[in-house]
C-alpha positions as CSV (number, residue, x, y, z in Angstrom):
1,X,7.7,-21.8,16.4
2,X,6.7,-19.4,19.0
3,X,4.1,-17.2,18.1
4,X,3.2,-15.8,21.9
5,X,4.6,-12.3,22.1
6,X,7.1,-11.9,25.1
7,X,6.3,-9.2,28.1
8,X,8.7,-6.3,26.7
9,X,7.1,-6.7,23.5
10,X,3.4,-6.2,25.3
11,X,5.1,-3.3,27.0
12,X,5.8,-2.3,23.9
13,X,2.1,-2.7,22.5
14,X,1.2,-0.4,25.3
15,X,3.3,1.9,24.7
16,X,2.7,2.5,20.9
17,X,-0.9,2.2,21.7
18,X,-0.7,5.7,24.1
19,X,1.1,7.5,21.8
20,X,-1.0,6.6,19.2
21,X,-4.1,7.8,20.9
22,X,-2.5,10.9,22.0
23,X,-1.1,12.1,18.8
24,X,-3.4,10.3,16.1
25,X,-6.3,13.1,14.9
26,X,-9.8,12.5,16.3
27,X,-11.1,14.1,12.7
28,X,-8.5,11.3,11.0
29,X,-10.0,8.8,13.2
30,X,-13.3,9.3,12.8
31,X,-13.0,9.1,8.6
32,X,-11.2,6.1,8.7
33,X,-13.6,4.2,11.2
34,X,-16.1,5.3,8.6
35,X,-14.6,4.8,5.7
36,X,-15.3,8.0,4.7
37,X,-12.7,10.3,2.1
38,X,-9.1,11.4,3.3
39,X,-8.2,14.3,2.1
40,X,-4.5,14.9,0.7
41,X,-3.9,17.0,3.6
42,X,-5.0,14.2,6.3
43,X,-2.7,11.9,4.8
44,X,0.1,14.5,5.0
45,X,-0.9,15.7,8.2
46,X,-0.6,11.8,10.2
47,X,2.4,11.2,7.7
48,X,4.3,14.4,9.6
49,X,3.0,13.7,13.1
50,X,4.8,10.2,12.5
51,X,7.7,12.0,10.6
52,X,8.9,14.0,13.8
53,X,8.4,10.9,16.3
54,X,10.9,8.9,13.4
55,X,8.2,6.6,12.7
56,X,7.2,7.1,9.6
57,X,10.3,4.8,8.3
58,X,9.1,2.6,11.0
59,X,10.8,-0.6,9.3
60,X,14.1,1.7,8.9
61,X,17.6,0.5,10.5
62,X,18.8,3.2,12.7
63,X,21.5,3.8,10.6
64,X,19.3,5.3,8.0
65,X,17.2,7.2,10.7
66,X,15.1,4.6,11.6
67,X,13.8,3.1,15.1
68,X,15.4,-0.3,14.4
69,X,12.7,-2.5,15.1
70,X,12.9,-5.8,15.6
71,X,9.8,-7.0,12.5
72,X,7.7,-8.1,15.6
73,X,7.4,-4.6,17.0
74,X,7.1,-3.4,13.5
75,X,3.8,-5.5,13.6
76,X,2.9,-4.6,17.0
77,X,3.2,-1.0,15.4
78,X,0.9,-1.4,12.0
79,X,-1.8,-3.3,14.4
80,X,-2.0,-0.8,17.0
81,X,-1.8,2.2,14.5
82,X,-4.8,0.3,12.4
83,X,-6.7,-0.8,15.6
84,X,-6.6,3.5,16.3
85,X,-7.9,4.4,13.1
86,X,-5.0,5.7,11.6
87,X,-4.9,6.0,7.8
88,X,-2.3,3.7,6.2
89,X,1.0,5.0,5.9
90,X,1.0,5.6,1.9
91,X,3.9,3.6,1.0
92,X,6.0,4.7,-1.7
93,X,8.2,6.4,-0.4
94,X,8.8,4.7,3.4
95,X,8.3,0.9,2.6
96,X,8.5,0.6,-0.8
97,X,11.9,3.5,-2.4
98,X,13.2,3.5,0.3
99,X,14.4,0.3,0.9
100,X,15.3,0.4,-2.6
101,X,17.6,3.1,-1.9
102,X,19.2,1.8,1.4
103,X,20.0,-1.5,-0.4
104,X,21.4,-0.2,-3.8
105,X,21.8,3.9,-4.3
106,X,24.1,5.7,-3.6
107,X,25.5,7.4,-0.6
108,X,24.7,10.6,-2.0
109,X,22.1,9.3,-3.4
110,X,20.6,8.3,0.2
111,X,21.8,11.2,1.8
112,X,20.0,13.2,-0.6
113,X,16.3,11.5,-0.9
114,X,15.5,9.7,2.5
115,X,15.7,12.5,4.8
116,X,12.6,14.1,2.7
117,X,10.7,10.6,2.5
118,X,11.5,10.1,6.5
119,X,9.6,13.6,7.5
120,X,6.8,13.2,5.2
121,X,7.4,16.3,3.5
122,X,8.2,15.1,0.0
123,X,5.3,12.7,-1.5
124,X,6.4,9.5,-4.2
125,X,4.3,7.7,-6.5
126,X,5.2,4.7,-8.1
127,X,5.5,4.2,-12.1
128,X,5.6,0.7,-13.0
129,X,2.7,-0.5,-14.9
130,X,1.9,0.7,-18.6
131,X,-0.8,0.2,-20.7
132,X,-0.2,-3.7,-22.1
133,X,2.6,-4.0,-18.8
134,X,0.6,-5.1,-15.8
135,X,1.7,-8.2,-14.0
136,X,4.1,-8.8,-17.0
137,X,6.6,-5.9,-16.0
138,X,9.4,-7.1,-18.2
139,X,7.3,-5.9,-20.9
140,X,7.6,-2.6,-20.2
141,X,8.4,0.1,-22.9
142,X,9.0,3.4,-21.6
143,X,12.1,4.4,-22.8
144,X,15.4,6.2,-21.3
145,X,17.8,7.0,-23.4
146,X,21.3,8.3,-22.3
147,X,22.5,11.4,-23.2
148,X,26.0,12.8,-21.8
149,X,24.8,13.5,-17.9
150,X,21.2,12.7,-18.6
151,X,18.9,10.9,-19.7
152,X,15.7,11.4,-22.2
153,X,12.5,9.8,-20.8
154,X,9.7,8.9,-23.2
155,X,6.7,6.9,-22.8
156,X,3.7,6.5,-20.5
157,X,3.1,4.7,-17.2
158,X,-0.8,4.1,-16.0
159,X,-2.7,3.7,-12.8
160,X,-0.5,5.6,-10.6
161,X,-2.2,5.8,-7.7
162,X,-2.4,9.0,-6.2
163,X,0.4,10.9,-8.8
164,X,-1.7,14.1,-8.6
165,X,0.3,14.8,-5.1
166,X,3.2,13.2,-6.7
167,X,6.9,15.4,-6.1
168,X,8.7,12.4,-7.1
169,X,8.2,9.5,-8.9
170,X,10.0,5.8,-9.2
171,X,10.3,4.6,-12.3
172,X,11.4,1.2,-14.4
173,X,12.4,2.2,-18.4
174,X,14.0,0.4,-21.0
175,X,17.3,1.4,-21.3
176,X,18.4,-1.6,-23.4
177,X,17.0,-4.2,-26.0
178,X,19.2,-6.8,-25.8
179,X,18.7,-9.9,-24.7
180,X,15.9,-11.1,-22.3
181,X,13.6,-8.2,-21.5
182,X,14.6,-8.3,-18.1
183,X,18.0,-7.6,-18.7
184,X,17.2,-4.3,-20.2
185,X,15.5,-2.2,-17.3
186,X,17.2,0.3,-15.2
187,X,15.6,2.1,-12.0
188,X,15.3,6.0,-12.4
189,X,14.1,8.7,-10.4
190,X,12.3,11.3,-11.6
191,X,11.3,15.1,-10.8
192,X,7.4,14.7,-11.3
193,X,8.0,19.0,-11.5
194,X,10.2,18.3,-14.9
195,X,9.2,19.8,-18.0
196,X,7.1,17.2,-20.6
197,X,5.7,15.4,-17.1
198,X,2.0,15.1,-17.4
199,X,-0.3,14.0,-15.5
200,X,-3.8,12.9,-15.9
201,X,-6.7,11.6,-14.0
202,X,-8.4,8.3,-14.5
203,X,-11.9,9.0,-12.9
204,X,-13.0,5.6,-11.0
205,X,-16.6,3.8,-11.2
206,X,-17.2,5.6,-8.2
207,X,-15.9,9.3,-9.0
208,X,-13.0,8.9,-6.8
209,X,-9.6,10.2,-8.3
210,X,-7.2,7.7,-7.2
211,X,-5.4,6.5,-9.9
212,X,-3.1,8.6,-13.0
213,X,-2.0,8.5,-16.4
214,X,1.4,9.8,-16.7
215,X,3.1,10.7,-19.7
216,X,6.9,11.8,-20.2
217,X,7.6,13.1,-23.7
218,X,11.3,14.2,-23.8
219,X,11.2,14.2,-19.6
220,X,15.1,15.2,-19.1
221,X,16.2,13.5,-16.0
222,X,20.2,13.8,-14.8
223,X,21.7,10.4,-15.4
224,X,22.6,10.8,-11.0
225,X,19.0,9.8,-10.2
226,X,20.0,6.4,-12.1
227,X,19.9,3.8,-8.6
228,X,22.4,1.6,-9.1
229,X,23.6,-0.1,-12.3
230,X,22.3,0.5,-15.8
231,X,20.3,-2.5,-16.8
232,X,20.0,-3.6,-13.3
233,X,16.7,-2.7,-12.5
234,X,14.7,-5.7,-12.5
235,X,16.9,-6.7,-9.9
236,X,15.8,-3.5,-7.9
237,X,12.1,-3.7,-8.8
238,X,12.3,-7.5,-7.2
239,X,13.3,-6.1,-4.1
240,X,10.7,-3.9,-3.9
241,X,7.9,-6.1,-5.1
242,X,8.3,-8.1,-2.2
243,X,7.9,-5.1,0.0
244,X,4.6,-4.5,-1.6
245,X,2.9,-7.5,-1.9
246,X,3.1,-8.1,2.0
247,X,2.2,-4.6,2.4
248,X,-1.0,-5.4,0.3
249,X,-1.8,-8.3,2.6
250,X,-2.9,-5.7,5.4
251,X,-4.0,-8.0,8.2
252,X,-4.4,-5.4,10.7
253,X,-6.8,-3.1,8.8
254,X,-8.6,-6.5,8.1
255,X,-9.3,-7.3,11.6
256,X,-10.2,-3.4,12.3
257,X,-13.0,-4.0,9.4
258,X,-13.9,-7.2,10.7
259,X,-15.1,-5.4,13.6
260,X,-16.9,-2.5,11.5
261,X,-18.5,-5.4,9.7
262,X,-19.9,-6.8,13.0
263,X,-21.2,-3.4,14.0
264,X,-23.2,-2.6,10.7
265,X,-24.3,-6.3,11.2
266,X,-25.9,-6.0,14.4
267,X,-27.1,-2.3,13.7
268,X,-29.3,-3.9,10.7
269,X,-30.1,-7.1,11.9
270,X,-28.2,-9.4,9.5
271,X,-26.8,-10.7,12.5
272,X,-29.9,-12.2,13.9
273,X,-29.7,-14.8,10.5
274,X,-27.6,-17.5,11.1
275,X,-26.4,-17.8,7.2
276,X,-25.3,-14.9,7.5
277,X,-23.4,-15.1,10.7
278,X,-21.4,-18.1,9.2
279,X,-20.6,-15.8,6.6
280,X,-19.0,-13.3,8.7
281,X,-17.3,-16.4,11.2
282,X,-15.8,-18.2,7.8
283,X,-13.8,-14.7,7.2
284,X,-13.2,-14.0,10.6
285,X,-11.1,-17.5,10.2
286,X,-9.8,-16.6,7.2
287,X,-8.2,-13.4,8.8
288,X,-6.8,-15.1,11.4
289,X,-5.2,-17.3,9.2
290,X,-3.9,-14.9,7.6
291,X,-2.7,-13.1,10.7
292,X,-0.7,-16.6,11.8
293,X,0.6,-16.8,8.3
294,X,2.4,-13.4,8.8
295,X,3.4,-14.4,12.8
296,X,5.5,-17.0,11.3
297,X,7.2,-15.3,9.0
298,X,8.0,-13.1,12.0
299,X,9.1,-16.0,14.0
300,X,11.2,-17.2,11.9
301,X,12.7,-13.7,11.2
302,X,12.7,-13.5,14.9
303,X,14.8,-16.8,15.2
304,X,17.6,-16.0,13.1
305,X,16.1,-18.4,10.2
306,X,15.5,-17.4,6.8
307,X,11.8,-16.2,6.4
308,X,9.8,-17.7,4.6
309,X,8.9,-17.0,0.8
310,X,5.3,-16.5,0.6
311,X,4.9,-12.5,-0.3
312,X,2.6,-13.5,-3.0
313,X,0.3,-16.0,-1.2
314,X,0.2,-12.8,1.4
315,X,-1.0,-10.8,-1.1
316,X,-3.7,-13.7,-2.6
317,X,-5.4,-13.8,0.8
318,X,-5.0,-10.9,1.7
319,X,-6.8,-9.1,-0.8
320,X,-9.5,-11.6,-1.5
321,X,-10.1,-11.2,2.2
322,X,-10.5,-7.0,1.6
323,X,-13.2,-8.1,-1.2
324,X,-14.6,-10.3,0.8
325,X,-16.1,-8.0,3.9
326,X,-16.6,-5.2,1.5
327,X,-19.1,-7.4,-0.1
328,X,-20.8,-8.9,3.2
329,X,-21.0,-4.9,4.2
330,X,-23.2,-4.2,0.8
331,X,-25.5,-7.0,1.7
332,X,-26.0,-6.3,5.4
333,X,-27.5,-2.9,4.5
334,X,-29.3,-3.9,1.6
335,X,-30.9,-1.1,-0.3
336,X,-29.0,1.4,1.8
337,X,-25.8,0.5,0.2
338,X,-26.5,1.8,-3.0
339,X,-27.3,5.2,-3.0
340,X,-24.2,7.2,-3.6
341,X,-23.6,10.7,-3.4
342,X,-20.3,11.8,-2.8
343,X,-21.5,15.6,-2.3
344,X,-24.3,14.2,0.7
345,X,-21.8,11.9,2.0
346,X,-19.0,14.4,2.6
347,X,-22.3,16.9,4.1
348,X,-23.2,13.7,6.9
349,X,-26.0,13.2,5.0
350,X,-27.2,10.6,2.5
351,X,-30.8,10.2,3.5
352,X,-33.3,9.2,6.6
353,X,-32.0,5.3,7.3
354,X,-30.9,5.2,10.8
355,X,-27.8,3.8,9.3
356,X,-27.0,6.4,6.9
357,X,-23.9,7.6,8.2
358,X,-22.3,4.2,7.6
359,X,-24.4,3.0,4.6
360,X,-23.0,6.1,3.0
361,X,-19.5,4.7,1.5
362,X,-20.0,0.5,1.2
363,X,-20.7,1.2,-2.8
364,X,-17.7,3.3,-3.2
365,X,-15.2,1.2,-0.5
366,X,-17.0,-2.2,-2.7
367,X,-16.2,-0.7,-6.0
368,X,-12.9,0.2,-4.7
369,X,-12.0,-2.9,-3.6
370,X,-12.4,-4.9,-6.8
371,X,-9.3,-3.8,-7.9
372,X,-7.3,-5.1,-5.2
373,X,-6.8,-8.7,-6.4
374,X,-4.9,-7.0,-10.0
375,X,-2.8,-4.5,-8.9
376,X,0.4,-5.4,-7.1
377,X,0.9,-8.5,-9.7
378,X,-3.0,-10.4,-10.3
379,X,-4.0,-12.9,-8.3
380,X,-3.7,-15.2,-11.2
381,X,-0.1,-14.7,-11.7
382,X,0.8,-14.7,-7.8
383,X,-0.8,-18.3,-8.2
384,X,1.6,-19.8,-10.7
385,X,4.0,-18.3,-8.5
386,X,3.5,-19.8,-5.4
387,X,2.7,-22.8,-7.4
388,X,6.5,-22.7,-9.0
389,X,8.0,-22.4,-5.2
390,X,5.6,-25.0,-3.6
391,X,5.7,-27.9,-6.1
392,X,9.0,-26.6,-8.0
């Protein structure tokens, strides 16, 4: 197992990291670095900029309009992007449908929908869990029924995150109750524009709208958009699941907020206390674990072997490890952290600490972050999992 990278691939390195900090915003930068609100239009905005350069499907073969990167330069790419203060690439539509519809849809079918996800212009959201169908997916119950050349969606799919921008939106639905659960999902794509889509917000702990309710009630949705086989789609949504859980895992924005953590440390003197300091070295090897973790998956890729099968203890550590230095950044500042006004904060103001400008969001980014270790399958679940594949 190598895990160096070679000189073309540091050539490489150099390379994405100019473009990056010619084309990336300063005003994107500067919000990310602080953790402080992106707008729908600065997500769009960065999403575009990488759309013309054909590196928003940076994980894309060429033959769908992609770079064709080896999955080493993909990384190369996400670290340098992340290390720039870039905003993560949302990833419904590039890493997670897309593949989706590479590997199974249609030719019109992918002729049709990837151009659109590849500039950035046309926005996805992701409709998986429902209210009772979390980490148990086969459970769900939203309902397609066919009807000549469509099909009639009913039913209701919860925490979408971000489904306000929606245009289109991936679903699974029950087409069929026979047999196991499983065998009764298909993999439908809907016009979030439809008649009887609605959508509504679920206002988080810390005011933020992030996440939806969506409800279809008679949603009409030609039986084309179907991917793949009817019945089929737990077969799709496995694909994509693994997709998503490494994408959770985020290494490279966890070593750009190890950094930040160090700054606010030193800036209030929690770095001086030597408790504390362990604190912040015991993640920093955690992170670095977690960075060699996915190197070798990428060495083996990178080999020719089969990678190996550990999207789900990607995800445990790498959410625990978001957690993690969004708590130590509460408790460096103290007091400071917990004032929140979202009106001040987007002003530059929230009060006369020295540190204000970066005490401002660690209540909202900590509140935030307590989700991480449910969504994209619990931690709990992911457990038994890697448990099953480990120990058999």
């Amino acid at each position: 197992m190598d895990l160096a990278f070679t000189p073309d691939e540091q050539r490489f390195r150099e390379d994405i990291r100019a473009w990056v900090r010619e084309n990336l915003p300063h005003d994107i930068a500067n919000k990310v670095h602080n953790a402080l609100r992106l707008s729908r239009d600065d997500l769009q905005r960065w999403a575009r900029i990488l759309g013309s350069k054909g590196w928003l499907g940076y994980g894309w073969p060429t033959q769908f309009g992609g770079p064709g990167w080896t999955a080493v330069q993909k990384h190369l790419f996400e670290e340098e992007c992340a290390l720039a203060g870039a905003p993560r690439i949302i990833p419904f539509g590039p890493v997670m449908v897309a593949p989706v519809i590479m590997a199974f849809g249609s030719a019109e079918q992918q002729q049709r929908f990837l151009p659109g996800i590849a500039s950035g212009e046309v926005w996805w959201s992701q409709g998986y869990s429902e209210p009772g169908s979390g980490s148990d997916l086969a459970s769900v119950k939203t309902r397609a029924e066919r009807k000549g050349d469509s099909y009639i969606v009913n039913g209701q799919k919860t925490w979408t995150t971000l489904a306000q921008f929606g245009d289109w939106i991936f679903c699974l639905v029950r087409t069929s109750n026979e047999g196991k659960p499983q065998t009764g999902i298909s993999f439908l794509l809907i016009d979030m524009k439809s008649p009887g889509v609605t959508v509504r917000p679920i206002i988080m702990l810390d005011g933020e709208h992030e996440v939806n309710e969506v409800f279809f009630d008679n949603v009409e949705v030609p039986a084309a958009n179907l991917i793949g086989e009817e019945n089929k789609g737990w077969t799709y949504a496995k694909h994509l699941l693994s997709h998503e859980r490494t994408n959770i895992a985020d290494v490279n924005r966890s070593k750009r907020e190890l950094e930040r953590l160090k700054r606010i440390a030193k800036a209030e003197g929690a770095w001086e206390d030597r408790r504390f300091r362990d604190e912040i070295a015991k993640l920093e090897v955690d992170v670095v674990a977690l960075e060699m973790m996915v190197l070798r998956v990428l060495s083996a890729e990178k080999s020719g072997k089969n990678p190996l099968d550990i999207a789900g203890l990607l995800k445990i550590k790498g959410s625990e490890i978001q957690q993690r230095y969004s708590e130590l950044m509460m408790l460096a500042v103290g007091p400071y952290a917990l004032p929140f006004i979202a009106e001040a904060m987007e002003a530059g103001w929230q009060g006369e600490h020295v540190g204000a400008a970066y005490c401002a969001p660690l209540a909202s980014t900590y509140f935030n972050y307590r989700k991480t270790t449910i969504y994209g399958g619990s931690n709990e679940v992911q457990r038994n999992i890697v448990a099953q594949v480990v120990l058999g």
